[in-house]
Each structure stands twice: as C-alpha cells, then as structure tokens.
N, C-alpha and C positions, 0 to 999 in steps of 0.2 A: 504493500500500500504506500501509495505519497506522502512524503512528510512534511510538515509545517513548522518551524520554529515563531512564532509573533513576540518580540520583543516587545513589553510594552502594549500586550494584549486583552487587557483586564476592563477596558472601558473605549469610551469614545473612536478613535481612527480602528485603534485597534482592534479591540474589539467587532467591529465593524469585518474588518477584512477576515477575523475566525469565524464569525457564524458564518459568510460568503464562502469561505472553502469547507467549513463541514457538512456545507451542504452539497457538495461536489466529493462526498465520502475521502475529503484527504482528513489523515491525521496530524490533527490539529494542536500544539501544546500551547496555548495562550498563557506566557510569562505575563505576571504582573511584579508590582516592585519589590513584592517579598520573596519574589523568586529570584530576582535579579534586576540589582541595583546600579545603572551606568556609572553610577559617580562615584565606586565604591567598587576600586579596583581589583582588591581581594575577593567581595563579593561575586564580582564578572569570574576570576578564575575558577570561583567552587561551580558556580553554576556551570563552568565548560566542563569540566571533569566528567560531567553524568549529562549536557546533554551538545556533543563534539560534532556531531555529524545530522544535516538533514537534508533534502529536496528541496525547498522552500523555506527562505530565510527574509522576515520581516523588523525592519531595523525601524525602530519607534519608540519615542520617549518625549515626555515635557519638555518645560522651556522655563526659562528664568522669569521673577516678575519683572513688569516695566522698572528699568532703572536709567534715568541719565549714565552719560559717561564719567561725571566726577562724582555721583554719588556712588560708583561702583565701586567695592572693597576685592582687596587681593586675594581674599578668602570666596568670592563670588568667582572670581577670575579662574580659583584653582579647582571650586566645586565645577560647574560648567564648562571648565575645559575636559575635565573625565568624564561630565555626563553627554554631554553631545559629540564629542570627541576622540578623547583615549579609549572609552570604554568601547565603543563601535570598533575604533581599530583594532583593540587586541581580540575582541570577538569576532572579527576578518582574520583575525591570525592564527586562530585557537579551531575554528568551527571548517569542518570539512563539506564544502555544498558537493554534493554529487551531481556528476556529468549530465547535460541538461537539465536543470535546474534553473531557479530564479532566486534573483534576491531585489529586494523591495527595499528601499528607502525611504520615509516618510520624513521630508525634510520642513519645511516652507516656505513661504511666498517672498520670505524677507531674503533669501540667496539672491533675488532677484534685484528687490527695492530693498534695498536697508533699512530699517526701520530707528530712527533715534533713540525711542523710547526699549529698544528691543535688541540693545548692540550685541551683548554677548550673544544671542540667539544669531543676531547676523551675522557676526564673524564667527563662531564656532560650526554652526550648520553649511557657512559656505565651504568651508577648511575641509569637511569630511565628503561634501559634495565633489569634490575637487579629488580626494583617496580614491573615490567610487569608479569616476570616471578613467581616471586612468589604468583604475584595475579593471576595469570592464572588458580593455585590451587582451590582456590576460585571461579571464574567467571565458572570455569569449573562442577562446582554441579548446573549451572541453564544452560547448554548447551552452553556457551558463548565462543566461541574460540579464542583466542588470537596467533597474528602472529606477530612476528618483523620480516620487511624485513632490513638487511644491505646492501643497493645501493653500488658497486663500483663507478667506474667512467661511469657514466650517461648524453648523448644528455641534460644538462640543461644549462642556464645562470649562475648559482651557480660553476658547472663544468666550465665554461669559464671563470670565474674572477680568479678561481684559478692555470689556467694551464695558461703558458705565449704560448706556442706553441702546439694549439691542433692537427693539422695534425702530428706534430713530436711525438708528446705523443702517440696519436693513432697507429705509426708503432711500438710501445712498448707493443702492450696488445696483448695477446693471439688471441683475433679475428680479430685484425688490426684494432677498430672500437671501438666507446664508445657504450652504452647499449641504447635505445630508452624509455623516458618514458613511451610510450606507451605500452611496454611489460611488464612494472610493471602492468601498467593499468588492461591491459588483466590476467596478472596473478591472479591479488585480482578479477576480475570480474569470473572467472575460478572455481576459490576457492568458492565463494558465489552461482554461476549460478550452478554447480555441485555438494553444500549439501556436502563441504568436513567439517565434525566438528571435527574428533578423530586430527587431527592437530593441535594443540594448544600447547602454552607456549614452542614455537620454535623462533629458527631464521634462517632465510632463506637468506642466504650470494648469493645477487644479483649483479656480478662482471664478467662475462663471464670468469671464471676460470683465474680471475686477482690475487686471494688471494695466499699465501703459505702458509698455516693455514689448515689443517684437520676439528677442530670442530666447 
C-alpha cells in the first residue's frame, strides 16, 4: 500500500491533505506536534528513527506571530530558523522517499511578497523553498516529484489569529472568500490519484488570484 508521511497533519492545510489521501486508500500517518516538533531538533531525530522511509512526504508547519523586524529577538530568530528551516532539512536528510514518489511542500504566499509584519516566515520559508528546488534536480533521476504549494489567504485558525477582521478582509480578495483547505487537499490528492510526475520542482501560488506577482 502507498505511504503518507503529513508533517504537521493534525488540523487545518494538513489535515486537509490526510483525509484527501485516505480516501484514495493511501496510508496515511498524520504527525501533529507531539509527534514531531520542527523546532526541536532532537525531537525531529527521535521521530526519524521509527518513521525513515515513505511514498508520500508532506512538509507543513506554522509560522511565527506578526513581528516587526526590530521587535524581533535572537531567541525568535533561532526558534524559526529550526522550525521552518533546519528541521525540514535534516528530515530531507534522514527520510528515504521511494522511487516515484512525491513530496509536498506547504510553504506560503509570502516566498513570493514579503510580508513586513511576517519577516521571519518570509525569509525562513523562502530559504527552504530554495533547498527544495534545487533538490528536485536530484529527487527527479529516481521519479520523485516535488511540488511547493504557496497558500494565500486560507479557511484556517493560522488565517484567523492573523486577520483582526475576516468578513472585512474577505470583501478585499478577488473571490470575496478565503480558499478552503480542502481544495489544497483535493488538489495534492489530484496530482497523486492522476500519475501527474513531469511537474516537479515548481511552485504552485494557491491565492484565488490574490497575488500581483506573475512568477
């Protein structure tokens, strides 16, 4: 049977993308944080130890709250560099995807637009964006496709700590409406259920035409 790793699968994006594959009969392990912690480098190792190898690998995790850049402390700097960062890398480095495989990325919209209020999410998730693709070179001589999705503004709790007024925010986007996890869901189950591979070492800018960015 197909296997699932979902980093970061315990609610919202995540979430989303495990119930979309168990219902396509892959086996699913949806990590949440008590199974495995990005920012908590020891944590990432225990968790490889028992789970090293799978078909289908889901890289997903939070994000910092809004911080200006001078009110940001060194201790911010060094938690969010492991959680969006280190901890993804050594789990590229630890986890073996089998030949024809997929690995998903859930990064977001800010790799694209920086976001002020949102630095260390922007410079840590573009940093790892940046790993992905150039290993996609790589992963891509054993069939292994690689996809970063960049989430705009997304139906999650994550989206609601940060918006103070979501109904207001919403008659601001182009579809009047934030995006449904679910639709990520279905989109990575799409991709897999449909044998799509020549796509890889892409990113897929998920925003309902919220961005003003071309590439």
């Amino acid at each position: 049977m197909t296997s699932a790793i979902i980093i970061g699968g315990s609610r919202g994006i995540g979430k989303a993308i495990a119930e979309s594959l168990k219902s396509i009969k892959i086996d699913v392990f949806a990590a949440s944080k008590k199974d495995i912690d990005t920012s908590d480098l020891k944590n990432v190792k225990r968790f490889l130890e028992n789970h090293n190898q799978t078909d289908i690998l889901v890289l997903n995790t939070g994000g910092p709250a809004p911080k200006q850049f001078f009110e940001i402390t060194e201790e911010d700097w060094k938690l969010y560099h492991n959680q969006l960062f280190l901890g993804f890398c050594s789990i590229l480095q630890n986890i073996k995807i089998n030949d024809g495989g997929y690995i998903f990325l859930i990064s977001s919209s800010v790799i694209k637009e920086p976001n002020a209020k949102l630095i260390i999410s922007s410079a840590y998730r573009a940093a790892f964006s940046e790993v992905l693709k150039i290993l996609s070179k790589e992963y891509a001589q054993r069939n292994i496709s690689c996809i970063n999705i960049a989430p705009g503004p997304i139906n999650t709790d994550r989206t609601k700590e940060l918006i103070e007024n979501v109904e207001e925010f919403e008659k601001s986007l182009p579809m009047k409406r934030l995006g449904h996890p679910e639709e990520i869901g279905n989109f990575v189950k799409g991709i897999i259920e449909n044998k799509v591979k020549y796509l890889s070492g892409v990113t897929i800018n998920f925003d309902g035409a919220n961005s003003n960015y071309i590439f």
